[in-house]
C-alpha positions, 0 to 999 in steps of 0.5 A: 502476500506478507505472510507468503514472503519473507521479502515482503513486510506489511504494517497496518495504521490507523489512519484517524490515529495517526493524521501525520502518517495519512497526509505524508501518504496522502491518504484518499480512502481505505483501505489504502496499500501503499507500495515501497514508501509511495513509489505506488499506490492502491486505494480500495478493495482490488483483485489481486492482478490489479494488485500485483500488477501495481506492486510489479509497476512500482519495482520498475520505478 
């Protein structure tokens, strides 16, 4: 989606590297997408409507 968007951004993170981030963000399993600083979340492998369905959710919150 990140590349699709210029509104979207996305980072990757190392979640052994960097414990601090993992437990602000509480970090249950990989891969983890965590949508506008937790207003949603996503743990796992999902389709895409699942996914967009989460990021719509979050942008209501």
């Amino acid at each position: 989606m990140a590349l699709e968007s210029p509104m979207v951004e996305a980072e990757m993170v190392e979640a052994m590297e960097f414990p601090e981030l993992s437990e602000r963000f509480h970090v249950s399993g990989v891969p983890q997408t965590t949508i506008n600083a937790g207003a949603g979340t996503v743990v796992g492998a999902v389709p895409e409507d699942h996914l967009i369905h989460e990021i719509q959710r979050a942008l209501r919150s």
